[in-house]
C-alpha positions in Angstrom: 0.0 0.0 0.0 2.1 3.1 -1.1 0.0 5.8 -2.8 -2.5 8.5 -2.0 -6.5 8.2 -0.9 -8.0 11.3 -1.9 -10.9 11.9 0.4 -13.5 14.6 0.1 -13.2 16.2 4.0 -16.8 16.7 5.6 -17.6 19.3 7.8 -15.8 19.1 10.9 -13.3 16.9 10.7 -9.8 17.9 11.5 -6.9 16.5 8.9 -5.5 14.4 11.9 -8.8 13.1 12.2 -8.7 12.1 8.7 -5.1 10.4 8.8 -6.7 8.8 11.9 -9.7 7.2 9.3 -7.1 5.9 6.9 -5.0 3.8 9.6 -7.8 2.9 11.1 -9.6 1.6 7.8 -6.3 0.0 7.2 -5.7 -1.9 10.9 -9.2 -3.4 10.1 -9.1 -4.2 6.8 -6.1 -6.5 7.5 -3.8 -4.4 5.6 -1.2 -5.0 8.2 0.2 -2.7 10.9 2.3 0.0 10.9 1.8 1.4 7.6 3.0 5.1 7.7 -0.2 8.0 6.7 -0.1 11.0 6.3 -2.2 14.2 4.9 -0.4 16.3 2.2 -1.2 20.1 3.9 -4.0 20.9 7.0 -8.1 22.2 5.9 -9.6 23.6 8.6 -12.4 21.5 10.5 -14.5 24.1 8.8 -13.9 23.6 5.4 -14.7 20.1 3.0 -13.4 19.2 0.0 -9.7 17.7 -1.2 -7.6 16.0 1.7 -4.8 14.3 0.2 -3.6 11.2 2.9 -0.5 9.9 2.1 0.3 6.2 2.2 3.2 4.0 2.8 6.1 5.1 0.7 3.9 8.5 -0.7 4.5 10.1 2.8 8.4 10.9 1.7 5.9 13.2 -0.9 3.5 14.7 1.7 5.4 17.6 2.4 5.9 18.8 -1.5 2.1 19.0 -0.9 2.4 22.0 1.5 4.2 24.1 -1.2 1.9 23.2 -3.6 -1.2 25.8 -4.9 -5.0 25.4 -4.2 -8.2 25.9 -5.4 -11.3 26.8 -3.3 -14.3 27.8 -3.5 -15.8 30.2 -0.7 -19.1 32.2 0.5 -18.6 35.9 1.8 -21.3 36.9 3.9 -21.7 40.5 3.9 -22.3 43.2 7.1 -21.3 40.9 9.9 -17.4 40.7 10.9 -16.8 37.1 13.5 -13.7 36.7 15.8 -12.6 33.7 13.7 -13.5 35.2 10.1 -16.3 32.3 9.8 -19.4 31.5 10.8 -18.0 29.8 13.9 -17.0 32.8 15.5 -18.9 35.8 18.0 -19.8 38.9 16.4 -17.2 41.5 16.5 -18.1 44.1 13.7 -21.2 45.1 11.8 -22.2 46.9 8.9 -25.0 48.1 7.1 -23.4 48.7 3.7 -24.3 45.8 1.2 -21.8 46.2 -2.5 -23.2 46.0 -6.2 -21.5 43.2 -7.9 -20.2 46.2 -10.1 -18.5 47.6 -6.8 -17.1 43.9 -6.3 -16.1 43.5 -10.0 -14.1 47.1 -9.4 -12.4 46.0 -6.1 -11.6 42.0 -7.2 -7.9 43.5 -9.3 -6.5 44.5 -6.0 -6.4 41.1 -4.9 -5.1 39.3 -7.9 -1.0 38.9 -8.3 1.3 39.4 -5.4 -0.3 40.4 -2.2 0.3 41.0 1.6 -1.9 39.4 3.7 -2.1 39.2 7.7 -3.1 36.1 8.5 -6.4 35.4 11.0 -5.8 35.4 14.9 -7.6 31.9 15.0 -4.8 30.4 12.9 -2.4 27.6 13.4 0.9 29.7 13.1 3.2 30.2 16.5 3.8 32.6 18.3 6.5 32.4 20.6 6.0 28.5 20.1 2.0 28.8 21.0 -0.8 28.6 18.3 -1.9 31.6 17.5 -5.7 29.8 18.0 -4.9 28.9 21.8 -3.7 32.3 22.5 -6.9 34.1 21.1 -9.5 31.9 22.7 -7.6 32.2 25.8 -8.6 36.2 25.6 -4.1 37.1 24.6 -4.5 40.2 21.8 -3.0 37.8 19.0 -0.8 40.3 16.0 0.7 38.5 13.2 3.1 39.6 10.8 1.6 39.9 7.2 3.1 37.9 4.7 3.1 37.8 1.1 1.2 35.4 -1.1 -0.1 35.2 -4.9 -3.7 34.9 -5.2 -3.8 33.4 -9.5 -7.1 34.3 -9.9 -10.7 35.0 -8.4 -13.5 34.0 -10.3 -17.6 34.2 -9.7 -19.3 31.0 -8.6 -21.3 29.9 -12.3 -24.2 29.3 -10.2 -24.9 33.1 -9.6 -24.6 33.9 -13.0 -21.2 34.9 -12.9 -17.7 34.9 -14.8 -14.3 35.3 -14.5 -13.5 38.4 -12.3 -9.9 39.0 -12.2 -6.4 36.8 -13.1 -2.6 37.5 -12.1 -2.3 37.8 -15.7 -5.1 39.6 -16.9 -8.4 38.8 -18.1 -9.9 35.9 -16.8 -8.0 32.8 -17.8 -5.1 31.7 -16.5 -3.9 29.4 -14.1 -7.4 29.0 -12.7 -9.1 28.1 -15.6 -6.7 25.5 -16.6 -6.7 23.3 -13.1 -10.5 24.2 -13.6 -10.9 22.3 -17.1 -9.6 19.0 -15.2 -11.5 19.6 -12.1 -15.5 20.7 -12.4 -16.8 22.4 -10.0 -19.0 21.2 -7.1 -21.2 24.0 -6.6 -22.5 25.0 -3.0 -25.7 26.7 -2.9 -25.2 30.8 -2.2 -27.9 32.0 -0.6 -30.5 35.1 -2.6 -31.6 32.7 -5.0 -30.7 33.9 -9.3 -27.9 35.8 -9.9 -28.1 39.4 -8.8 -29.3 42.1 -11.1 -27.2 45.6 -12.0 -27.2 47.3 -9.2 -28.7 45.3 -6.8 -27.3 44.7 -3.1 -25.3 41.4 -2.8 -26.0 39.4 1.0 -23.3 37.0 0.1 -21.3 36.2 -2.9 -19.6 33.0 -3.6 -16.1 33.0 -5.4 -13.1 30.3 -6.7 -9.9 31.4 -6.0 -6.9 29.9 -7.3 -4.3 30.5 -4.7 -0.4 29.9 -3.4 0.8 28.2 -0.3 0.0 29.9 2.8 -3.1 32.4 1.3 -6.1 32.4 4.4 -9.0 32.3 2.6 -10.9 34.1 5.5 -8.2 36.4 5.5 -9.1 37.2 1.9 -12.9 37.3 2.4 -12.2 39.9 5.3 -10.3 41.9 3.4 -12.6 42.4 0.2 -15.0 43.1 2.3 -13.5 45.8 4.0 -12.3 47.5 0.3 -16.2 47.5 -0.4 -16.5 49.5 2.6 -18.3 46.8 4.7 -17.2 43.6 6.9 -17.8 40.5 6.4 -16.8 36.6 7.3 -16.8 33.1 5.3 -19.8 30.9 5.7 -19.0 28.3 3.1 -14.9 27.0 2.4 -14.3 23.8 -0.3 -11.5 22.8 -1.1 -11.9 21.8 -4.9 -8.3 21.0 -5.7 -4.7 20.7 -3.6 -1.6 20.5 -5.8 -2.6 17.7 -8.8 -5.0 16.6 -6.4 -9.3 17.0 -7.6 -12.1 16.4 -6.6 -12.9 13.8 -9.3 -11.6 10.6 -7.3 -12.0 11.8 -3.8 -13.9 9.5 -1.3 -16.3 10.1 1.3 -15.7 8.6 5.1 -18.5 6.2 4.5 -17.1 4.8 1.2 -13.5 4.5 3.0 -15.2 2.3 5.8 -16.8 0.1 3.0 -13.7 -0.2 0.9 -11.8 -1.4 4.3 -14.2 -3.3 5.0 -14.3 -5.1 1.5 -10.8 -4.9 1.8 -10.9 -3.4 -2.2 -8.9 -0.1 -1.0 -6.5 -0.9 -3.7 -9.0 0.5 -6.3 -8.8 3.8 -5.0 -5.4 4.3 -4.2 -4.0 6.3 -6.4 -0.1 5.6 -7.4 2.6 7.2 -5.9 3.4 9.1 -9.4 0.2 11.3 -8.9 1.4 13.4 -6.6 4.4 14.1 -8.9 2.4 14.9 -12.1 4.8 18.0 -12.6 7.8 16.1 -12.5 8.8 14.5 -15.8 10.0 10.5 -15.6 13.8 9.3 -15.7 14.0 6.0 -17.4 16.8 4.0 -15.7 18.5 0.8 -16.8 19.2 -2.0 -13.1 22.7 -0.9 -13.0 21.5 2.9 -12.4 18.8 2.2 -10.4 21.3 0.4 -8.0 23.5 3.0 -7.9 20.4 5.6 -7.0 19.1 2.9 -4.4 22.7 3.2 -2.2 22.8 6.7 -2.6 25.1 6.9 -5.6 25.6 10.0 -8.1 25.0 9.4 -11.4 27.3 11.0 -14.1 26.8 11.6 -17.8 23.2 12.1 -17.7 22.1 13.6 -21.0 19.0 15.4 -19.4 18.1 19.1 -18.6 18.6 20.6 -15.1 15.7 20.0 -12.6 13.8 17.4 -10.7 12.7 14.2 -12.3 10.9 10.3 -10.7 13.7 8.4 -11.5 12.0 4.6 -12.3 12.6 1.1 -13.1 10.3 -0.4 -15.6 6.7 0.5 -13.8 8.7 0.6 -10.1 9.4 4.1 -8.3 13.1 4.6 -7.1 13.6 7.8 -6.0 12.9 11.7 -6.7 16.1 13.1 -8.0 17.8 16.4 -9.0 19.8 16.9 -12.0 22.2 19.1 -12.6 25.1 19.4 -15.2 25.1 16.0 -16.3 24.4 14.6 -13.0 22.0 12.9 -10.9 21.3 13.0 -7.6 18.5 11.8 -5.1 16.8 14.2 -3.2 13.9 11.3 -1.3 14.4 7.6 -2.2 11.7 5.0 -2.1 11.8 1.2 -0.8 10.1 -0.2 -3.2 10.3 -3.6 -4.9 
């Protein structure tokens, strides 16, 4: 068992939690003991969507996960501000002023591209080796540094009518609507009913944003909703893609159980080359692949500079860096 489970994360459920599932399924499904999981980057208990758990021999991947970009979808609820920047939180601002989707449309540019972003005080970053989260329900005043990310591109939720708003590169294609074609959308229901008319006060507005590691999605929402003048805080987060990673062949909990239970978990493990879809393949002949397996360089390696998945016929043996001519691993894998 050496791959990834892709499981669509329900409400709630913390990304240990989810680990937790996927040993669990595999202690009683027989699949042996002490098979190493692991999830490939943290979504909040609040959110759903994309949890990538690494398994076996994958988890020497997990943490290229954490670097990797995103794609969410996310609800902005308008005029009320919440300590936690979700619904979860206590009221801690108000407003009366609702925006025109033209006002939105107007504002959405500033938050494309290269931006600084503070992150929220109910956050899992240290401070001072404590989580921010524990320090603010705890009462401590909670400041974070603001950091920069790249937001790719925003773009209206096609179930209010909408459109591409805004893209780091102009117009409304991009990055976003490539990782888009592979992965359709799994609408959530905005609330307000048809798409709004000109004019016309939004309550709430659901948007897909393409985004680079460590962007806060409710850090966003707050923060183009005080640009329209107003406050507001995220009611609905989905994760709809994590690195390579879709929708498309995650799992829920209850078909995980029944898999393990059927003991056919094989069928839905995905091999350990999907999470390395970027990386091009290194054919290797036996004598090379020895050499890579105890750690060798090799020399005279007519390939360009960068990262490749060095294999053996069908078999895995290792993630490697080239560079002028040579080849060197960077994780190896124990693989027959």
């Amino acid at each position: 068992m050496h791959g990834w489970i892709i499981l669509d994360k329900p409400l709630g459920l913390g990304s240990t939690q989810g680990v937790s599932a996927v040993k669990r399924v595999l202690r009683q499904g027989g699949y042996g003991k002490g098979i190493k999981v692991g999830h490939g980057g943290t979504l909040d208990p609040l959110a759903t969507g994309v949890l990538p758990i690494a398994v076996g021999e994958a988890t020497k991947l997990a943490g290229r996960m954490l670097d990797s970009d995103k794609v969410y979808d996310f609800t902005i609820r308008f005029g009320v501000q919440t300590s936690t920047l979700d619904a979860e939180g206590e009221v801690v601002a108000e407003s009366n002023v609702r925006p025109t989707r033209e006002a939105l449309e107007a504002v959405l540019p500033r938050f494309t591209g290269p931006i600084d972003q503070v992150p929220p005080a109910y956050s899992a970053l240290k401070i001072d080796g404590e989580r921010a989260y524990d320090l603010a329900r705890a009462g401590e005043e909670v400041v974070l540094a603001s950091r920069r990310v790249t937001i790719h591109s925003l773009i209206s939720s096609p179930e209010r009518g909408g459109g591409p708003f805004a893209s780091a590169n102009g117009g409304g294609g991009g990055p976003l609507g490539e990782s888009l074609a592979e992965a359709p959308l799994h609408p959530q229901p905005a609330a307000g009913g048809p798409p709004p008319r000109a004019g016309e006060e939004l309550q709430d507005i659901t948007l897909t944003a393409h985004v680079s590691k460590g962007t806060y999605i409710r850090s966003l929402a707050r923060d183009i909703a005080l640009a329209l003048g107003t406050v507001g805080h995220v009611t609905m987060l989905r994760r709809i893609k994590a690195g390579p990673f879709t929708l498309a062949p995650a799992i829920s909990l209850d078909k995980l159980n029944e898999m393990g239970q059927a003991r056919t978990l094989e069928q839905i493990l995905l091999p350990l080359r999907a999470g390395l879809d970027d990386i091009p393949a290194l054919a290797l002949d036996p004598d090379q692949a020895g050499a890579l397996r105890q750690g060798r360089v090799l020399a005279g390696i007519a390939v360009d500079d960068g990262q490749y998945f060095a294999m053996l016929g069908d078999t895995p043996v290792a993630l490697v860096e080239a560079l002028d001519a040579q080849v060197r691993v960077v994780r190896g894998f124990n693989l027959d």
